[in-house]
C-alpha positions in Angstrom: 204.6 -6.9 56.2 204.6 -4.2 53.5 201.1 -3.1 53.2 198.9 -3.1 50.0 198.4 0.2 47.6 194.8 1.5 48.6 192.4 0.5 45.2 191.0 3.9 43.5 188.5 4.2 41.0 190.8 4.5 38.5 193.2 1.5 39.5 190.0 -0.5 39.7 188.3 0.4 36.7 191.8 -0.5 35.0 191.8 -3.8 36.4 187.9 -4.5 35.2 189.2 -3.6 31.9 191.8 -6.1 32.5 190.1 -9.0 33.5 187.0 -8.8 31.1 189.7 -7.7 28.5 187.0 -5.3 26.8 185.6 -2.4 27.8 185.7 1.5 27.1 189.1 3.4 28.1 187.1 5.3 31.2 185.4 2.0 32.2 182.2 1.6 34.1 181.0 3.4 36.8 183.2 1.7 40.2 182.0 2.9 43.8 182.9 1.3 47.0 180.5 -0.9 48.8 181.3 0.5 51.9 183.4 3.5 52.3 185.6 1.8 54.8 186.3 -1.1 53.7 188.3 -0.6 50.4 188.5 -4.1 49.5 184.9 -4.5 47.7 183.5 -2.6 44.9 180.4 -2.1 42.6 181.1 -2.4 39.1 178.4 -1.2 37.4 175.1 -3.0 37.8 176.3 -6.3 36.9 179.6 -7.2 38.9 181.2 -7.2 42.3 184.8 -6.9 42.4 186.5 -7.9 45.6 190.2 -7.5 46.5 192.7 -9.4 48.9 194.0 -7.3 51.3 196.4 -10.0 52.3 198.1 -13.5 51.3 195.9 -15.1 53.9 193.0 -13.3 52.5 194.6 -14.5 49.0 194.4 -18.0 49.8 190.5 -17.7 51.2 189.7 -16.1 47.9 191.3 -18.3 45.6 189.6 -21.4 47.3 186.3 -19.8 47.6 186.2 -20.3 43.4 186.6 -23.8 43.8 184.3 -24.4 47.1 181.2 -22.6 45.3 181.7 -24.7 42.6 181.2 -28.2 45.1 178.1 -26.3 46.8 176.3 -25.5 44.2 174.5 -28.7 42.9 173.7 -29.2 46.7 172.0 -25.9 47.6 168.8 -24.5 47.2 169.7 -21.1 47.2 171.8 -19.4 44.9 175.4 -19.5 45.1 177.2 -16.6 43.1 179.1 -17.6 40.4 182.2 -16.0 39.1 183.4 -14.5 36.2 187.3 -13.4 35.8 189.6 -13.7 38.6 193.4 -12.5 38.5 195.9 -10.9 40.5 195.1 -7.1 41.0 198.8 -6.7 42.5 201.6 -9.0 43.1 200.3 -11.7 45.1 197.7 -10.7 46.1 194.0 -12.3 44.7 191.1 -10.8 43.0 187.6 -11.9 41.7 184.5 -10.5 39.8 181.8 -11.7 40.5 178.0 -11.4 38.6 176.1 -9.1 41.0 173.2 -10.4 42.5 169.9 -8.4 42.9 167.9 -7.9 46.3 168.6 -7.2 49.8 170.2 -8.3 52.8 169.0 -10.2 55.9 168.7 -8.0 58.4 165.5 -5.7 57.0 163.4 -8.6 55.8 162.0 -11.0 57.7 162.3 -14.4 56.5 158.8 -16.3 56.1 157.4 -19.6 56.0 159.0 -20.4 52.7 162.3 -19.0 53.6 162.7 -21.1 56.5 162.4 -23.9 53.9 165.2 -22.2 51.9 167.3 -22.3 55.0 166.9 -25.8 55.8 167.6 -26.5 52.2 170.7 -24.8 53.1 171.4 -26.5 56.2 170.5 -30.2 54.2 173.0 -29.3 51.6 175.7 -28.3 53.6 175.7 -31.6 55.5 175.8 -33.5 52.1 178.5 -31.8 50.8 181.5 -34.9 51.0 184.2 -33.4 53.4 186.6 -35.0 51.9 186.8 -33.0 48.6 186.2 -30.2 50.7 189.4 -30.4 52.5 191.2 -31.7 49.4 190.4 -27.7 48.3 191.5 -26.7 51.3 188.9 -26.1 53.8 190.2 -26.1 56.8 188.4 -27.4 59.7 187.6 -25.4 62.9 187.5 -26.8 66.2 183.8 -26.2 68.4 184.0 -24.0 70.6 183.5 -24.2 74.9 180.0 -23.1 75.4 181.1 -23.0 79.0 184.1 -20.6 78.8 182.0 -18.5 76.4 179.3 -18.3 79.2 181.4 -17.6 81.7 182.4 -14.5 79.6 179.1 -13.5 78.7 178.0 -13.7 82.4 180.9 -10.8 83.1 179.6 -8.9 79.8 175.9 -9.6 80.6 176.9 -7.6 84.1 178.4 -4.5 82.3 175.2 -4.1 79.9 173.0 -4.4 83.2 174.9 -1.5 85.3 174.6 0.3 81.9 170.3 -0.7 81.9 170.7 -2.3 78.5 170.0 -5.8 79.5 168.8 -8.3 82.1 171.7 -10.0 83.5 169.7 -12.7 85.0 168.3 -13.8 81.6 171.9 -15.7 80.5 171.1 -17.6 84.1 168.7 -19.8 82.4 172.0 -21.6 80.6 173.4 -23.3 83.4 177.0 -24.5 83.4 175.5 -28.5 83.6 173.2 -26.8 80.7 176.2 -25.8 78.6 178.0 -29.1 79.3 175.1 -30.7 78.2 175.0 -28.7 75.0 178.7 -29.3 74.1 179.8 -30.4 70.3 179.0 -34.2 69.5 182.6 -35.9 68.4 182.2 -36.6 64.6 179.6 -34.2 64.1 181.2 -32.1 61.9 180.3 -30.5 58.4 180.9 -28.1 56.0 179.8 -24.4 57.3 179.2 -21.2 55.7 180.4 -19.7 59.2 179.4 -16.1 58.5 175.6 -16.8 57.7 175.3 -13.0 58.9 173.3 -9.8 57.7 175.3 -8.7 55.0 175.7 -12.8 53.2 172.1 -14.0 53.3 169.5 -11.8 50.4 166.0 -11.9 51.0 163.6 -11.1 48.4 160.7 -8.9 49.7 158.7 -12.2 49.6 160.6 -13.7 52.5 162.1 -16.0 50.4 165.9 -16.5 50.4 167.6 -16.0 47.5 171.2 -16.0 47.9 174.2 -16.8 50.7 177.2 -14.6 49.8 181.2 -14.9 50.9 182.0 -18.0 51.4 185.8 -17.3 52.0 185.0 -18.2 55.5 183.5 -21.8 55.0 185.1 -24.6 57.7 184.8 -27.9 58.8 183.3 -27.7 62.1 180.2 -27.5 64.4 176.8 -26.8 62.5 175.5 -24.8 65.5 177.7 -22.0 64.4 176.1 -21.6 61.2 172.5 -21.5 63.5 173.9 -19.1 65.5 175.2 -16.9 63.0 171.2 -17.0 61.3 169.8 -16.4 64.9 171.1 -13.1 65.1 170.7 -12.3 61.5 166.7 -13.9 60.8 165.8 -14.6 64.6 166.6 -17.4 67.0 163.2 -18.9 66.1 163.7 -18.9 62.3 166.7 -20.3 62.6 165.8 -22.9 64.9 162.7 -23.8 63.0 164.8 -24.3 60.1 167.4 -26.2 61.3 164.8 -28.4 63.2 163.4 -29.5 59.3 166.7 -30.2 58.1 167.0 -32.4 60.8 169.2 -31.0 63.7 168.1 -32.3 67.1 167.4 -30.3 70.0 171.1 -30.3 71.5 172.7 -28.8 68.0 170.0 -26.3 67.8 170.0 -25.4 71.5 173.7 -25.2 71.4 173.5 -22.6 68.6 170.7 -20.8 70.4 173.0 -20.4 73.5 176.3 -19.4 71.0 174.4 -16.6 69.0 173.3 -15.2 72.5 176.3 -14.9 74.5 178.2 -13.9 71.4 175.5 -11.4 71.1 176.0 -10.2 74.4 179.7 -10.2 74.3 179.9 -8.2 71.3 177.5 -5.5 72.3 179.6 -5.0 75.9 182.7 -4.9 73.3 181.1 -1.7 71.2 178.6 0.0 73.4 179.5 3.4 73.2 180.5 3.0 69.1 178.5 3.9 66.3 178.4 0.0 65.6 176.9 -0.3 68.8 173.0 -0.1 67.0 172.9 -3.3 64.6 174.7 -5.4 67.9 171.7 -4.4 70.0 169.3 -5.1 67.0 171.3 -8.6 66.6 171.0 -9.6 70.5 167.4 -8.6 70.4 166.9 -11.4 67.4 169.0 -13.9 69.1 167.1 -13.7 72.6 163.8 -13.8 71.0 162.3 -16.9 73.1 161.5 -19.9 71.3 158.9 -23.1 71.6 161.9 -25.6 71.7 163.8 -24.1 74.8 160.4 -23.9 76.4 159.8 -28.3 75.7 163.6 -28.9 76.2 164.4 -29.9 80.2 168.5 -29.8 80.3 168.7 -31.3 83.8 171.4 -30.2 86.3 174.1 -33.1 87.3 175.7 -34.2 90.0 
């Protein structure tokens, strides 16, 4: 697979130009979001530009136009809208998008009000009609095995203990009858955001959540992923008290509960000696913050 040209300020300055065809020959001010990802780029103060990096990524892109559209009138929060899409080389997608102000998830906490947001979120998401959204292409995801990912985090959860970062005997409480118990209902799926993370969710300084970002990664699937993605991003009880008043049960939020922390343990056996290594740790200690509903909640072991 031939690889794409790395974007420079000057390429993506031309290709601003371009797409808002206006705009002074030296263009606006372009920086990276992130130094190494090349793909995403300020554009001033109003716009965000991202790039494909490949056709699949292409594809995502394209349909993401078309998804936020369906979302929107269903959403409290705000869904960003865009405002010139194109091609920024052969094949590959592009889109600018208005800039949103405020910050991410993971310095804020989220307050009363925001947990509203969430389950406004949550409520919205299950009332958009699957149908059209697989007629744009969403494609559906099938849950995963809360008992094979336990079994993995039990290994993992050993490796942080010999290193003295966690309590192994903490992921003991989820049983494997537990995580049986806990597995997907049939017909239970809706649309999800799937990367309800950090660096997608805005908080205001207010508590209040203003935005979800990226929604290139939206599927058809099991709703606990998207209360597991928000358990390690707001905190297990946030998430779970939000997806409790949009009307998830105990077994979906449970489920997601048990996802975000053997992910979260996973992950942080995956990258503990890396400089990413920080955030994981800060995201495991969100998602193992205890909660009122695991404490009411008996999953009895089976014969």
């Amino acid at each position: 697979m031939t690889r794409p040209p790395t974007p420079t300020p000057d390429t993506v300055r031309a290709l601003v130009r371009s797409l808002l065809r206006s705009g002074p020959a030296n263009g606006p001010e372009v920086r990276p979001v992130a130094p190494e990802h090349p793909y995403t780029w300020w554009v001033g103060t109003r716009y965000v530009l991202r790039l494909a990096p490949d056709r699949e990524a292409s594809v995502r892109l394209r349909r993401e136009t078309r998804l936020r559209d369906l979302v929107r009138p269903h959403v409290p929060v705000v869904v960003p809208s865009g405002v010139a899409h194109g091609d920024w080389t052969p094949g590959l997608a592009c889109t600018l998008d208005a800039r949103l102000p405020g910050d991410y998830g993971g310095g804020l906490e989220v307050s009363a009000l925001g947990e509203a947001d969430l389950a406004g979120l949550f409520t919205g998401l299950r009332a958009v009609p699957v149908r059209q959204a697989e007629t744009l292409g969403v494609p559906r995801a099938a849950p995963r095995s809360l008992g094979a990912l336990r079994r993995i985090a039990a290994h993992a959860a050993e490796r942080l203990a010999a290193a003295d970062e966690f309590d192994a005997g903490r992921l003991r409480q989820l049983t494997p009858s537990g995580a049986a118990q806990l597995a997907a209902q049939a017909g239970s799926a809706v649309l999800t955001h799937h990367r309800l993370t950090d660096d997608h969710v805005m908080i205001s300084a207010d508590g209040r959540v203003r935005a979800v970002l990226d929604w290139t990664g939206a599927a058809l699937g099991d709703p606990a992923e998207d209360i597991a993605a928000l358990a390690t991003s707001v905190g297990a009880p946030a998430a779970v008290r939000a997806a409790t008043l949009a009307g998830y049960g105990p077994r979906p939020c449970l489920r997601g509960l048990w996802l975000a922390r053997c992910d979260t343990v996973i992950a942080l056996t995956e990258h503990l000696d890396t400089p990413s290594a920080g955030p994981l740790h800060a995201a495991l200690l969100r998602a193992w913050e205890p909660i009122m509903l695991e404490r009411v909640t008996e999953l009895k072991d089976e014969e």
